[in-house]
MARDRENLO-207664 format. One record per atom (N, C-alpha, C): atom name; x, y, z. Coordinates in steps of 0.001 Angstrom, whole numbers, plus 500000, padded with zeros to 6 digits. Layout:
REM MARDRENLO-207664
atomo;X;Y;Z
CA;X;Y;Z
...
***
This chain:
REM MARDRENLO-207664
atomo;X;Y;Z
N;422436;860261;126421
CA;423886;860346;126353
C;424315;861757;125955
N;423669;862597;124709
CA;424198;863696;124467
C;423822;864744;125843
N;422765;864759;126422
CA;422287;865152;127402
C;423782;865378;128546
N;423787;863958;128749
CA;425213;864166;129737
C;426645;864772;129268
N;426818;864903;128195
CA;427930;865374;127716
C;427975;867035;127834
N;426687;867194;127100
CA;426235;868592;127361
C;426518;869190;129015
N;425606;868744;129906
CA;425926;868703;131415
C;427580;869006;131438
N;428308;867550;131205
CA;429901;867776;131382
C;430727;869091;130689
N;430170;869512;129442
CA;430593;870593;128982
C;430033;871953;129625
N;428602;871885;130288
CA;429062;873028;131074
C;429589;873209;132443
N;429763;872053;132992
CA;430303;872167;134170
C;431784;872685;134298
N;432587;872367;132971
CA;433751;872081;132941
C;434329;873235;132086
N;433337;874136;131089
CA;433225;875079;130509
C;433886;874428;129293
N;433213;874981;128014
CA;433799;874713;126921
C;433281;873489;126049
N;434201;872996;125068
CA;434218;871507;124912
C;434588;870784;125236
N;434357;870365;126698
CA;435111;869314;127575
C;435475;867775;126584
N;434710;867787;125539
CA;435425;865990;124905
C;436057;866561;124005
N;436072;867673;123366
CA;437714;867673;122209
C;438402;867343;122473
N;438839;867380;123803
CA;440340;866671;124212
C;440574;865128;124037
N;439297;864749;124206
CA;439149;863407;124153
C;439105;862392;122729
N;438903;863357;121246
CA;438118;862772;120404
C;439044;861468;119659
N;440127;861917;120075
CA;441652;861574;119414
C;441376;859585;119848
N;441304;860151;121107
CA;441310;858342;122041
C;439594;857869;121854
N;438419;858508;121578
CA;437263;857536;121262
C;437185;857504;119606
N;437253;858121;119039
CA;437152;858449;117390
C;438322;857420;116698
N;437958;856351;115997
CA;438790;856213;115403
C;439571;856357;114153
N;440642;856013;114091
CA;441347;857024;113362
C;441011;857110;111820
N;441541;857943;111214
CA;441515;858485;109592
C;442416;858384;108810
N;442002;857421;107738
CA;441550;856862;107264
C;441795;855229;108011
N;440992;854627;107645
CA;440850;852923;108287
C;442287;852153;107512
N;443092;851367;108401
CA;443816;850587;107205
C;443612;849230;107988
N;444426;848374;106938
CA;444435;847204;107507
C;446343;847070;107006
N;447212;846493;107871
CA;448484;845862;107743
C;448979;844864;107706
N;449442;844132;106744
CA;449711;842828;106322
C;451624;842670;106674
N;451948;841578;107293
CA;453058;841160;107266
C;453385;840360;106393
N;454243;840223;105330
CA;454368;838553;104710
C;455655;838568;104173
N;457119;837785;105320
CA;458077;837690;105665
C;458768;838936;105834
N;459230;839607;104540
CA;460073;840943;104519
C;459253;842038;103848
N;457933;841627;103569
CA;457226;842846;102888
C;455875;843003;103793
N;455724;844058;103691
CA;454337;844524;104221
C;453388;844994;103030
N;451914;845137;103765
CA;450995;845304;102326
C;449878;845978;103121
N;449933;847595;102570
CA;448611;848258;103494
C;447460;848561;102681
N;446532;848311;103329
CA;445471;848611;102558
C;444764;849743;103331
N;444770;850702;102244
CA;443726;852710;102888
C;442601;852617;102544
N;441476;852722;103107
CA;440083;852885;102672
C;439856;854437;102335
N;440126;854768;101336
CA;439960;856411;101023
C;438524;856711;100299
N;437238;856166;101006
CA;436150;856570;100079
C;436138;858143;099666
N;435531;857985;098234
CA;435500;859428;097601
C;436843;859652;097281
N;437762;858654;096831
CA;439067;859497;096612
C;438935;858747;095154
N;439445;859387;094268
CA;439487;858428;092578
C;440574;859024;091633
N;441443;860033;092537
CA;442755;860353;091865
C;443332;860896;093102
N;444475;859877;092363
CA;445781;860048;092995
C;446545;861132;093255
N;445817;861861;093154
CA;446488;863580;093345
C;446140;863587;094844
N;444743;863719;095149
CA;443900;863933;096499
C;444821;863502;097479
N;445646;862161;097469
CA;446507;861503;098165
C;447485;861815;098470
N;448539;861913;099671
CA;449981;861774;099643
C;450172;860582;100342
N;451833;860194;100449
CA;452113;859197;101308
C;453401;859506;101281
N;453503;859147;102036
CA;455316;859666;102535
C;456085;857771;103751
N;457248;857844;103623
CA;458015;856610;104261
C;458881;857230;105121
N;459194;857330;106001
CA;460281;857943;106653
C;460760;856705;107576
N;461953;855868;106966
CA;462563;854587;107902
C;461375;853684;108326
N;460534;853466;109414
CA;459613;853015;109860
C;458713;853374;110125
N;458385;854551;109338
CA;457045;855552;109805
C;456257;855645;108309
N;455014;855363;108366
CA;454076;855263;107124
C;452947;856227;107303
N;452748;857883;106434
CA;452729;858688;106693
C;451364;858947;105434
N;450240;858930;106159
CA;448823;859636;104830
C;448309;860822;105284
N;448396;861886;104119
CA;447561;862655;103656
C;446997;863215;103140
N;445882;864171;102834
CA;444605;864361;101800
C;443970;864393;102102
N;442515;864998;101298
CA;441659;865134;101730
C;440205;864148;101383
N;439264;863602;102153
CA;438344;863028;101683
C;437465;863820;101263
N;436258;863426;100510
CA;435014;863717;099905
C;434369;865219;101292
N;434166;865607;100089
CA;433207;866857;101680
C;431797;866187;101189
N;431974;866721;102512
CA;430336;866092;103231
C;429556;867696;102995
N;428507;867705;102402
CA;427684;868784;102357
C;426648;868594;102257
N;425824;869382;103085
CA;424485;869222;103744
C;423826;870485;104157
N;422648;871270;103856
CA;422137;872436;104461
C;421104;871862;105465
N;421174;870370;106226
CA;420630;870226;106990
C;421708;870307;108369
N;420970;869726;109863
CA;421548;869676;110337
C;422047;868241;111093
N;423215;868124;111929
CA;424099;866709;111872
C;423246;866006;113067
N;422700;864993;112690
CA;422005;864213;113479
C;422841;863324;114626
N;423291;862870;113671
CA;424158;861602;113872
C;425376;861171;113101
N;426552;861192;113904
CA;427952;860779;112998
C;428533;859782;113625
N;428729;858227;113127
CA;429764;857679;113120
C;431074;857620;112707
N;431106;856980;111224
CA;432349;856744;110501
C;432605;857995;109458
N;431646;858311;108912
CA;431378;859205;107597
C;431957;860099;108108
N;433223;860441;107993
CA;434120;862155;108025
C;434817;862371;106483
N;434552;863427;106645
CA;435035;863858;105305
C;435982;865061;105968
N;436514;865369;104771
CA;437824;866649;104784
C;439515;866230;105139
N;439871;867126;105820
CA;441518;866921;105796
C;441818;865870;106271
N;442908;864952;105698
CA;443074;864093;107038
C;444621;864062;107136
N;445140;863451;108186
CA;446747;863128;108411
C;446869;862359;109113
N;447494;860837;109089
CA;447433;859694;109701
C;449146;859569;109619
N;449626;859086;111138
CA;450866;858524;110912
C;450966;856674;111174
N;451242;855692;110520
CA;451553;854461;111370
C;452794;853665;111202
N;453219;853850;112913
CA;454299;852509;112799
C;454464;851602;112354
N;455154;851236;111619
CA;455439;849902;111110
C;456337;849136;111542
N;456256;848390;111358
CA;457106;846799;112789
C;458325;846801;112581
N;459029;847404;111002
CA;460195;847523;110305
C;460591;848027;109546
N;461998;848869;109739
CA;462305;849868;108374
C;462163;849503;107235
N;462155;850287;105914
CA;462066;849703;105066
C;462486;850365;103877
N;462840;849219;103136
CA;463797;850203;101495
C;463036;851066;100785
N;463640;852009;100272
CA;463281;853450;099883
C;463750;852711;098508
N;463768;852243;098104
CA;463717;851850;096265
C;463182;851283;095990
N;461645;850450;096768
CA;461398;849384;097067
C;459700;849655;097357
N;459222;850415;096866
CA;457958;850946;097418
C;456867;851358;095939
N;455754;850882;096330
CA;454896;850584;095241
C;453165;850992;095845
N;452527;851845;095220
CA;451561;852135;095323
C;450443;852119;094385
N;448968;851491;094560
CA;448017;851887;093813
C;446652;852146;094016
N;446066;852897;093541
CA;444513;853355;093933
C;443387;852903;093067
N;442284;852276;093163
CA;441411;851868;092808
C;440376;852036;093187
N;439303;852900;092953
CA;438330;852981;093659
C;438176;852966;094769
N;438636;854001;095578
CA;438871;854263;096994
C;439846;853534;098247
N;440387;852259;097253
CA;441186;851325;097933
C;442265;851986;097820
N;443400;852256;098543
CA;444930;852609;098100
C;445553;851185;098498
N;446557;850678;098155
CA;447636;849400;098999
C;448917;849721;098310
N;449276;849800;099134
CA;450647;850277;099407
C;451576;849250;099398
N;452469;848661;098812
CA;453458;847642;099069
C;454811;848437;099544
N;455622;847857;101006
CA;456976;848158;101284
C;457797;846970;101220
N;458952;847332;101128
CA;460041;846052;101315
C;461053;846232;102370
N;461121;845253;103111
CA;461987;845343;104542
C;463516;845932;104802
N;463740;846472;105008
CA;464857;847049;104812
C;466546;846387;105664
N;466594;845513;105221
CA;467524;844179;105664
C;469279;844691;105799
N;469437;844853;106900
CA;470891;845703;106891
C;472198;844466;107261
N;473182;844970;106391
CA;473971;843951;106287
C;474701;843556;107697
N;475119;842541;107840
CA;476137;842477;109305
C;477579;842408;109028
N;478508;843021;108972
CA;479406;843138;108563
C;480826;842604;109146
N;480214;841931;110488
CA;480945;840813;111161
C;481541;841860;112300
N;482887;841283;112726
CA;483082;842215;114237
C;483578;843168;113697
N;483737;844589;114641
CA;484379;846036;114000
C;485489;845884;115836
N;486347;846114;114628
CA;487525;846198;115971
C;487553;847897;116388
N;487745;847782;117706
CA;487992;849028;118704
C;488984;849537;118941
N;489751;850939;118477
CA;491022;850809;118863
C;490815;851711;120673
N;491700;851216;121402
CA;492223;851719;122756
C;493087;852332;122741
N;492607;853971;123198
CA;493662;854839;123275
C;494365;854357;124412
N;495818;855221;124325
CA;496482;855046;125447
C;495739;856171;126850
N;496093;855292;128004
CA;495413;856721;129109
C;496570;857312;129615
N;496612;858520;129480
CA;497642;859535;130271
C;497608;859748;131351
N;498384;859467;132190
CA;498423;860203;133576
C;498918;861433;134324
***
């Protein structure tokens, strides 16, 4: 397999799969997303993270926003083989199914776990809004 990649990278010049790593690699850090009625509940797998500094998180309306850095990986050998194990910068954005209240948001870290609690952001209906009609001039 590395064999053929190699091949594809020189045919194509360069690193023909960087472009690609985005759509086979999956993403950084792993979560899992919980619905339960008006709240959501995320859980970050941040191995090597054990203060809350290393972390950010940011809410923007319906957008759930991580970054920081994981554990460096250091080694004076060389990389055999990589699956999951990445270390260094990361920046993850994920949609969430629903906006959500900004007074209403709760975070904690535990041994590499982060979970995140949001609360749905429930907008009032304020019944009909009347239209006024200008007059049209001719």
């Amino acid at each position: 397999m590395h064999d053929w990649k190699n091949n594809l990278d020189k045919f194509f010049g360069g690193n023909f799969w960087d472009d690609f790593d985005h759509m086979i690699k999956p993403p950084i850090p792993a979560i899992n997303l919980y619905e339960l009625d008006n709240e959501l509940i995320v859980y970050v797998n941040l191995p090597g993270i054990k203060d809350r500094k290393q972390v950010k998180v940011f809410v923007d309306y319906n957008i759930l926003e991580l970054k920081g850095s994981l554990f460096p990986i250091e080694s004076s050998g060389k990389l055999i083989k990589q699956e999951i194990l990445n270390g260094g910068e990361f920046s993850r954005q994920i949609d969430l199914p629903f906006p959500v209240r900004e007074d209403r948001m709760n975070a904690s870290l535990k041994q590499g776990l982060l979970i995140i609690q949001l609360h749905r952001l429930i907008q009032e209906h304020k019944g009909k809004n009347a239209i006024n009609i200008d007059e049209f001039e001719e």
